[in-house]
N, C-alpha and C positions, 0 to 999 in steps of 0.2 A: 339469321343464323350465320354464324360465322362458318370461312372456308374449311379450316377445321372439320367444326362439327358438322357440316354438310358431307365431307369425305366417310366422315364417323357413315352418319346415318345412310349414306350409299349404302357403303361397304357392310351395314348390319340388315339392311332389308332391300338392296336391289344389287345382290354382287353379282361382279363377268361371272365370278365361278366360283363352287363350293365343292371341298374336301370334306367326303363322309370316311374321316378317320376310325375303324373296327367298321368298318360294313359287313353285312353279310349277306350272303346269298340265298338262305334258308329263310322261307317266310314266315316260318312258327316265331323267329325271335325275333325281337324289339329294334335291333341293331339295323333290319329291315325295311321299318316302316318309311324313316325317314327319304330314303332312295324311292320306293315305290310312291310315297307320296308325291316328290317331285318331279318322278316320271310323269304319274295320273296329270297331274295339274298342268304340265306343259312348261313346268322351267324353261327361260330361253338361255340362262346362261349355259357352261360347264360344269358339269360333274362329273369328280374323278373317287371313285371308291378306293379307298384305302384298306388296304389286307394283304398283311406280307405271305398266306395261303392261298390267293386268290390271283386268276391272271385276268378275269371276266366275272362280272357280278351284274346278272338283268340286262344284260347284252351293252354293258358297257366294259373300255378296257379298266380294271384295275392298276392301282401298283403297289409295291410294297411299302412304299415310304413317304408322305411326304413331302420329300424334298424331291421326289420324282415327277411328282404332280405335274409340273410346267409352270405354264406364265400365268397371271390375270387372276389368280383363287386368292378373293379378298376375302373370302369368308371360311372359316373350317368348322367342324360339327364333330366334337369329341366324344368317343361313344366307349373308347378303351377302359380296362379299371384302375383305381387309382394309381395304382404305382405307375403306371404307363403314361401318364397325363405328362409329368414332367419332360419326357422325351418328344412328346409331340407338342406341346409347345415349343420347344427349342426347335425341333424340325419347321413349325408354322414361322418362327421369329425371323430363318436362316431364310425363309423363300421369301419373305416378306409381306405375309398374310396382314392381314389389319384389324381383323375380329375372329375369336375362337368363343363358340359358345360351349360351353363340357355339360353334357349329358350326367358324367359319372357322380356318384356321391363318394362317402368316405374320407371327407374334409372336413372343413372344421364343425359340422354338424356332427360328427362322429368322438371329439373328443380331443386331447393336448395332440396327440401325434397328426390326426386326419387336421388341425390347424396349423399346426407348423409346417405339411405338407402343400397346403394351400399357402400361405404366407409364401413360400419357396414357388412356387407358379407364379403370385404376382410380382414377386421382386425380377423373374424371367423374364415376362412377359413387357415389364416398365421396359427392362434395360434393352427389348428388345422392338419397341414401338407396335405391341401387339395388344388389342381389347380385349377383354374377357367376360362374360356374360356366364353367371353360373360363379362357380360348380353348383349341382344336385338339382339341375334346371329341366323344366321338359321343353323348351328347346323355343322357337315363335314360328311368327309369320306374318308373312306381308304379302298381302290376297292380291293389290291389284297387280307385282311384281311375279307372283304365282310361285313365293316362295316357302316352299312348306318345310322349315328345319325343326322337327319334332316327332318325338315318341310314342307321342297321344294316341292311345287306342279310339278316344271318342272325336278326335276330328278330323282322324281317318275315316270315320261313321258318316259324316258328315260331306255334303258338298260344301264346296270353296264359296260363301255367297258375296260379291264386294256390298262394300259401307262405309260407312261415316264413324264407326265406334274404334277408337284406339281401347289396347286395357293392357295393362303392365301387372303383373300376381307374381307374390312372395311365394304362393304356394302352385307348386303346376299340375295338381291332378285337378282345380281349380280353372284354370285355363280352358281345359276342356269342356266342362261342367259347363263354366257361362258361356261356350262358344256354344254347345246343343241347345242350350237354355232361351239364346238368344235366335241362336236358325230356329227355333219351335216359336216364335214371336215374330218373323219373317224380318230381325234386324240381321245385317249383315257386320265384318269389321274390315277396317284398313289394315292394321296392323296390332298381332299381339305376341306379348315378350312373357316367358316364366323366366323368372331373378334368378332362383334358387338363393344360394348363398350372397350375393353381392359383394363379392370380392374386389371388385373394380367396378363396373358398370351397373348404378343403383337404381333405383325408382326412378329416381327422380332425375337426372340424368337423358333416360329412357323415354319418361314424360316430355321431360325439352323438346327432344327430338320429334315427338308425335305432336303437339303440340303447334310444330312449325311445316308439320303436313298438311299439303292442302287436302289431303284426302281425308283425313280426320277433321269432323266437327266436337266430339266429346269425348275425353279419356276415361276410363271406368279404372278404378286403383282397387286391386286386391290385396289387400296391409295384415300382417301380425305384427310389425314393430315398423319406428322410424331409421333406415341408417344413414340416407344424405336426407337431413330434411330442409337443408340453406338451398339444394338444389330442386325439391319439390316445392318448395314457398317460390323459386324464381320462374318454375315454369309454368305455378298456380296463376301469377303477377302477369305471365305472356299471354296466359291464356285469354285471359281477361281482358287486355288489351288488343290482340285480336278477335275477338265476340266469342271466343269457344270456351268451355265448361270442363271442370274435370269433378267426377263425382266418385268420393272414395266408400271403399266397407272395410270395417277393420273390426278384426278379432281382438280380444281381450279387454270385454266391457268387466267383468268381474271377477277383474286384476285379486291373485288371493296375498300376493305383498311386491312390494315394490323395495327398494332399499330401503335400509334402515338411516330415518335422518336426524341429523341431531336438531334440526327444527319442525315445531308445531307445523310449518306448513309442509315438510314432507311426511307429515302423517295425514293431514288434512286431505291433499292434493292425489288422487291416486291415477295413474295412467291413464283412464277412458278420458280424467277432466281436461287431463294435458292435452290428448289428441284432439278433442272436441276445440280445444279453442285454437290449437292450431290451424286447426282447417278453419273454423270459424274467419280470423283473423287474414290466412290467405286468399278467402276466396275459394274454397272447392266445399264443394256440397257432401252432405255427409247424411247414408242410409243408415239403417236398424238391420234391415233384410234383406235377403240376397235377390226376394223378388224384385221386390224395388230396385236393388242396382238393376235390371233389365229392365224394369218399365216407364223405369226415372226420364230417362235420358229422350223417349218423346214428349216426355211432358213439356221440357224444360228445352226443346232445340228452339232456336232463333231469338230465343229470350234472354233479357238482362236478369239480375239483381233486382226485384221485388222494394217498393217505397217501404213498405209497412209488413205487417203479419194480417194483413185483411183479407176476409176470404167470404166466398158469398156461397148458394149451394141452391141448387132445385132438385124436387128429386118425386121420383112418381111410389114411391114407398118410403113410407114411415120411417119403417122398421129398417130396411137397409140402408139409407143415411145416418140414420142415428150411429149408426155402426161404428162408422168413418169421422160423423161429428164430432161422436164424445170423444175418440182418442184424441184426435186433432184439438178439443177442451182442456184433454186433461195435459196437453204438450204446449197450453195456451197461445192457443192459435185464435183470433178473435173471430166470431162468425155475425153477420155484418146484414142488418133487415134490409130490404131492396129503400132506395130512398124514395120521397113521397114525389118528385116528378116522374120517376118510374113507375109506380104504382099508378101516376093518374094516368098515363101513356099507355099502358095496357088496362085502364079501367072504359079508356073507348074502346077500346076494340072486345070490349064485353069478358078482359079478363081479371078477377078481381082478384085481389094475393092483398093480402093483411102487413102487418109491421112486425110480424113474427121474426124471426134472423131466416129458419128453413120456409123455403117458400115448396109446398106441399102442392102437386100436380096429380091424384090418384090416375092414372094411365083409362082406367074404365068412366072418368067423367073428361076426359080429354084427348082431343087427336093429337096427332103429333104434330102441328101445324100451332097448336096452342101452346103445347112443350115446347118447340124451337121459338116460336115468337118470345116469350120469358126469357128464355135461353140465349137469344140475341141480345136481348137489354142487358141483361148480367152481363156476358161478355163483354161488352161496347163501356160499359160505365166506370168510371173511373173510380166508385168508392169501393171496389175491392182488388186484392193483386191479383187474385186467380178465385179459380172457379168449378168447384164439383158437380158433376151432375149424375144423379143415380137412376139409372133403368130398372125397373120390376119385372114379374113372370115376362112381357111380351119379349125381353130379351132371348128369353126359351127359346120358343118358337118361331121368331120371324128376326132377320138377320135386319132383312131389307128397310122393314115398319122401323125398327132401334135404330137404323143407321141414317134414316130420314128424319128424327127426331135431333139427331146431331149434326148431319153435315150441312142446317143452310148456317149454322151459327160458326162456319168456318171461312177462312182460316180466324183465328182468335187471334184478338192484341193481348192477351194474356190466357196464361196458362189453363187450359181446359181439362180436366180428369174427370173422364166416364168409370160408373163403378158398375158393374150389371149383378146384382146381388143374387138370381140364379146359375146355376150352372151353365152356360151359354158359350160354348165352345166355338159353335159357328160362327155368332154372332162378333163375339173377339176377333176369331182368326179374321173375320171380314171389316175391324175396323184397323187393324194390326195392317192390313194392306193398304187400307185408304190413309193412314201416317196419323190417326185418333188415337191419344193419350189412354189406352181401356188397361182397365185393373179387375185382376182375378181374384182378389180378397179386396177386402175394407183393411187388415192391417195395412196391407201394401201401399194402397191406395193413400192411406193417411200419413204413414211414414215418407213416401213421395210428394205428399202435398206440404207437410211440415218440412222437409227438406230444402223445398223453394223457397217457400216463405220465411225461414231462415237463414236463406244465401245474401252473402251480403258480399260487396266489392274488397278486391284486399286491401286491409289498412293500412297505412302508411306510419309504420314504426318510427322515421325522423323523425315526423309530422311536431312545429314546434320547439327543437332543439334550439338553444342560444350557444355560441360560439363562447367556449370559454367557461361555462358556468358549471362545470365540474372539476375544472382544474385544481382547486384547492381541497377538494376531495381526495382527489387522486394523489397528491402532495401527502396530504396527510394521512392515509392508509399507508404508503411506499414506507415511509417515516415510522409506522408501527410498528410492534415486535412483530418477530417470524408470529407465524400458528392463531390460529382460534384466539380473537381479541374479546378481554375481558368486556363488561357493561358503557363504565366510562371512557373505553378505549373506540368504541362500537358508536356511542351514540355522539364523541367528538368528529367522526367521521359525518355521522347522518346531521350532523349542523352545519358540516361544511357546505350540504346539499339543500340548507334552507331548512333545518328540522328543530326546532326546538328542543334543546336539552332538559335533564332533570333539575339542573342548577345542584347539582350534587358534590360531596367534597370525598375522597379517600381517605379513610386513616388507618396506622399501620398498627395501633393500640389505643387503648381508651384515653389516656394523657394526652392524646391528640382533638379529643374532641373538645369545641367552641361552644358557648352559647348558639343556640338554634330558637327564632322564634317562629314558637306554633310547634305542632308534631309534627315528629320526621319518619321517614320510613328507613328500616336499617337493615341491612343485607351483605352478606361477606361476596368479593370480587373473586372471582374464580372462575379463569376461560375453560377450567378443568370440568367445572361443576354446572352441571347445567339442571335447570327448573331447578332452579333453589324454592322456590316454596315449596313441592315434594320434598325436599331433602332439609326440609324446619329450617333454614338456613335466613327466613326474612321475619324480621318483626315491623310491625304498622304500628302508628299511631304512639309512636314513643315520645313522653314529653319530661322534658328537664335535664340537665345536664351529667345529675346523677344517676340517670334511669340509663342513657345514650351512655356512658361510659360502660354501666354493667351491659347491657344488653352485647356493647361491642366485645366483651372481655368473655361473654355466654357464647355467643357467636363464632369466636374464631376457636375457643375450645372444641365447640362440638363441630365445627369443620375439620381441624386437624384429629382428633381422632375417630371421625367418619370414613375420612378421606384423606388420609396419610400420605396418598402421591400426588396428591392437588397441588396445584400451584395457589399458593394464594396471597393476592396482592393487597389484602386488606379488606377494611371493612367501606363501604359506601351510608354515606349517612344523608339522606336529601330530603328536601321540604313531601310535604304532605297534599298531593294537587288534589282536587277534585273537579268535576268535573260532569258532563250529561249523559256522556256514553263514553264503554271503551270498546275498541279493537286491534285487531292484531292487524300488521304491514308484515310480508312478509317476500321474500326474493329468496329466486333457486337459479343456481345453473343447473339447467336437466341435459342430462346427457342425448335425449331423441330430440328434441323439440326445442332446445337453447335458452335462452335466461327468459324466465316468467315474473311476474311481479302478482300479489294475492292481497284481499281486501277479504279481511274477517270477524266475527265477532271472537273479542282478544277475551285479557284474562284467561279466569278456569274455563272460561265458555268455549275456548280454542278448538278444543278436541271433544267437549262432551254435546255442542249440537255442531254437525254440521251445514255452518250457513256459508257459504264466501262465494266470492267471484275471482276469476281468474284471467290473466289478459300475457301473452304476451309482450316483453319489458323490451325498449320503453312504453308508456301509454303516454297521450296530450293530455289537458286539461279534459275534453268533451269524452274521451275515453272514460278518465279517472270518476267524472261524472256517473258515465252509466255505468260504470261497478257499484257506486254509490246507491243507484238505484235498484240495484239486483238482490239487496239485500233487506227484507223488510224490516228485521227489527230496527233500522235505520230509520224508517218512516216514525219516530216516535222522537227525534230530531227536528223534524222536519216541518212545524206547526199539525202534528197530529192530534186533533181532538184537542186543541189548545193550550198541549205542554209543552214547554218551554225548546224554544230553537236553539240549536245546536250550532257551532261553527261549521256548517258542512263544505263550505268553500277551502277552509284553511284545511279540512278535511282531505278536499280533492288536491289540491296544492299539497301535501305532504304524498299523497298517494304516487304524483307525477316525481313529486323532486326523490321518491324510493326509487322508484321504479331505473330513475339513471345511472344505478349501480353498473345498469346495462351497456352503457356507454363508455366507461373507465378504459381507457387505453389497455388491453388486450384483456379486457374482462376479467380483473383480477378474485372476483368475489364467489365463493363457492354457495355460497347461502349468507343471508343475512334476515335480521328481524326487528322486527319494534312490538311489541307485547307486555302490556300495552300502550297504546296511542290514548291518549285520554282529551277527549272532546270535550273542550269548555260551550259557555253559551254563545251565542251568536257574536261576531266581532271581537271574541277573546281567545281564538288562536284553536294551534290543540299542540301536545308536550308528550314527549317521548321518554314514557317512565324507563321501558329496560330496552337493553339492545343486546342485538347479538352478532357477529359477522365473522364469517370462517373463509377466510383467503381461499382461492385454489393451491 
């Protein structure tokens, strides 16, 4: 961490001193809590209450302003209402404060004016070398520094417990929630931030900083949107590289619209796919449920990134693995029979288990001596990454018998999750102490175990780049007209990138057209018009010269009076490919999550099945690869059942050389597409019938 951000992260969770700007003295109101809490806890720094009515607040001196404050208050805690904020920033800038977190709302979640008032705090605050955390924030804290700057009714409820869990929330009555959530789990935290608004200081940002705590082992992310996600991807990348884990929940899985785009892939593509593969691609592990974010994070402490999705499972009822199996089935997670040197290995010691995948223990023909010995070999062996094990009734009843059935198979070289499918409250709380991965449902459980076996190391985006090998790309786009480039404009660009053209010609009237051998497909050019087959605008399979000239001469009629403010460059007139399969290439600049590159089934199929794969752009070959194989109707390429192989390779090579749209010297490309991509047989390439690319 640089000196900088080291002063940053002092002065935001261990400052000399903190101004509680509107305190008050009355303990019914809010403005309250935050003094009283840092009394309880034992702050060692300063604290000066701020209240120009106040000379003493809780037996401390107040003062009215401050700039009255004194020396050493790196930190301030804005509690005034809006219109007031602007004056105590300037007052925090003039003393030379370093972080103001604002309690208040009434900014830009409020509407044009509560943003332009916000906008005006941080243009202050820049010119005046001040942080801001918030507005509409309920405030953090930093447990081992005993610093409580927050509002929170519920962890004022709470005792202070220290730990190992950082967590960063967009939302702060959120904050509280997983703080009781997690003290009723007996996990404790280092340090937790509410955002609010993120005016200045973001997620991710925030993440950095926890990240490079030695007192955090794992960051918990509470997300409803992305706003620095270059800054959460870099602190996903540190995490990693230090051995620590950040594991996000995010709201808005069933996104009801996202922009409106003018390509197949921004209808295809909706929010939850982008977030998923961001996190996918950096590195941080990503729940369903909010219990899971609290029980994830033992599953998963001291462990890497998972080989595979193999998963192995014992379980002394049927009925309550099943539970946790099938989900973890239907999220294709593979579940893995004990191998046959494990099975001979417990077949001396008189315990016999089948080639089944669930290796079944009923609890009433087995001590727990026979449960832990299985339970030992699963863990130790190397053909699974992790490993469920389900408790029956005895969990009920006996904390101690449960707990003996798991702890000789500890510690685990891989991930262990106990499910206890009765009600067994004790029996939890008592492996919640002992540092045992226990789950309260089978959702949980499963979404926890699919989590891991899903974690993958962050990918390395250069990964693969040649020096130089888009430059005539970039030449040639610069060199386009301004705005939204027509077909032939579009896919001159995408050949610059290694893409095969249509070999197609423009004409501006039917006296232009040539002899063509073979049918041609024919379509009016307009960066105006877009899905021209909706708009009857393409004809296929046209042959002869007299057919090509009317069809051209039908064509730019019913374009011009369809579409009267279209620009239109003409008619395209291109050979007839065919080919094994088609699909669609498709690139986004997204505004959360930065340029993506999509692998889909193209043509009319674009948007009437939803198949694709999604990657953050650029991808390598090995990337472009396994999009290829995410998508099955692609298996029919691929020597399936003996029909004819497809170019899948020139496949993945056109997928890589899209994808470096990403690359263009300052990202010039707003969207772009190829729909479709049409796949010759094996060794014959694949050709980029239509294109599309809209500059930023």
């Amino acid at each position: 961490m640089s000196s900088l951000s080291q002063g940053l992260s002092q002065a935001l969770f261990a400052p000399r001193g903190v101004a509680l700007i509107g305190a008050s003295a009355d303990p019914a109101k809010n403005n309250s809590r935050a003094q009283r809490l840092l009394q309880r806890e034992g702050f060692a720094g300063r604290i000066v209450p701020v209240n120009p009515g106040r000379r003493e607040i809780m037996g401390l001196p107040a003062v009215a302003d401050i700039r009255d404050a004194g020396d050493n208050i790196d930190h301030a805690f804005l509690m005034v209402p809006a219109p007031a904020i602007l004056a105590a920033v300037e007052g925090c800038c003039e003393i030379g404060v370093k972080v103001a977190t604002i309690f208040s709302a009434g900014f830009a979640e409020s509407g044009e004016e509560g943003a332009a008032l916000q906008r005006r705090i941080v243009e202050t605050a820049r010119a005046g070398g001040l942080r801001l955390v918030g507005p509409n924030c309920l405030g953090l804290l930093s447990v081992p520094d005993r610093l409580a700057l927050t509002l929170n009714v519920a962890i004022e409820a709470e005792e202070l417990r220290p730990g190992w869990l950082g967590m960063v929330s967009q939302s702060g009555s959120m904050m509280g929630a997983l703080f009781s959530r997690c003290a009723a789990r007996g996990l404790g935290f280092s340090r937790m931030v509410s955002v609010g608004n993120e005016c200045d200081l973001g997620v991710g940002e925030i993440a950095e900083m926890m990240v490079e705590d030695p007192e955090t082992r794992i960051v918990l992310l509470f997300l409803e949107t992305f706003r620095d996600a270059d800054r959460l991807a870099a602190a996903a990348r540190r995490a990693h590289a230090l051995g620590k884990s950040i594991i996000a929940y995010k709201l808005g899985r069933s996104e009801l619209g996202r922009r409106l785009a003018l390509s197949h892939t921004g209808a295809m593509v909706g929010g939850d796919e982008l977030a998923a593969t961001f996190f996918r691609d950096h590195g941080i592990l990503r729940v369903e449920t909010l219990e899971a974010l609290v029980e994830l994070p033992r599953l998963i402490l001291g462990h890497s990134p998972p080989r595979g999705r193999r998963l192995s499972a014992l379980t002394a009822t049927g009925g309550g693995a099943a539970m946790v199996i099938d989900r973890l089935g239907l999220m294709g997670d593979e579940l893995l029979p004990p191998p046959e040197d494990m099975r001979a290995r417990l077949a001396a010691q008189t315990i016999e288990v089948t080639d089944a995948p669930l290796i079944d223990l009923p609890m009433g023909m087995s001590g727990p001596e026979r449960f832990s010995l299985v339970l030992r070999e699963l863990v130790a062996s190397d053909h699974s990454d992790a490993v469920v094990a389900v408790l029956g009734s005895g969990a009920r009843v006996s904390a101690d018998r449960s707990i003996a059935h798991i702890a000789p198979a500890l510690p685990s070289p891989r991930p262990l999750a106990v499910f206890a499918a009765p009600q067994a409250d004790d029996t939890l709380r008592r492996m919640d102490e002992a540092g045992i991965a226990a789950f309260r449902t089978p959702e949980s459980c499963a979404d926890a175990v699919h989590a891991y076996l899903n974690w993958r190391a962050p990918r390395d985006l250069w990964a693969g780049l040649v020096a130089g090998e888009t430059e005539a790309a970039a030449r040639r786009l610069a060199a386009s007209p301004r705005g939204a480039l027509n077909e032939m404009q579009a896919c001159a660009v995408f050949a610059e990138l290694g893409i095969e053209p249509p070999g197609a010609v423009v004409v501006a009237s039917p006296e232009e057209v040539d002899e063509f051998a073979g049918p041609v497909a024919v379509k009016v050019v307009s960066a105006d018009i877009l899905h021209k087959t909706d708009a009857g605008l393409v004809r296929l399979n046209v042959e002869g010269r007299a057919a090509i000239r009317a069809t051209v001469t039908e064509l730019l009629d019913k374009a011009r009076a369809a579409f009267p403010q279209a620009r239109i460059d003409g008619v395209l007139v291109a050979p007839m490919h065919r080919g094994l399969q088609e699909v669609i290439l498709g690139y986004r600049e997204d505004a959360e999550v930065g340029p993506i590159v999509l692998l889909g089934m193209g043509g009319v199929m674009a948007e009437l099945k939803r198949s694709f794969a999604v990657r953050l752009a650029p991808v390598d070959l090995g990337e472009a690869r396994a999009m290829i194989a995410e998508l099955p109707e692609l298996q029919l390429i691929q020597g399936f059942r003996g029909l004819p192989r497809g170019d899948v390779e020139a496949l993945a090579q056109a997928i890589r050389a899209f994808s470096l749209l990403a690359t263009l010297p300052g990202r010039p490309v707003a969207e772009a597409e190829i729909n479709p991509l049409i796949i010759r047989a094996e060794g014959q390439g694949a050709v980029a019938v239509d294109g599309l690319l809209v500059p930023r």
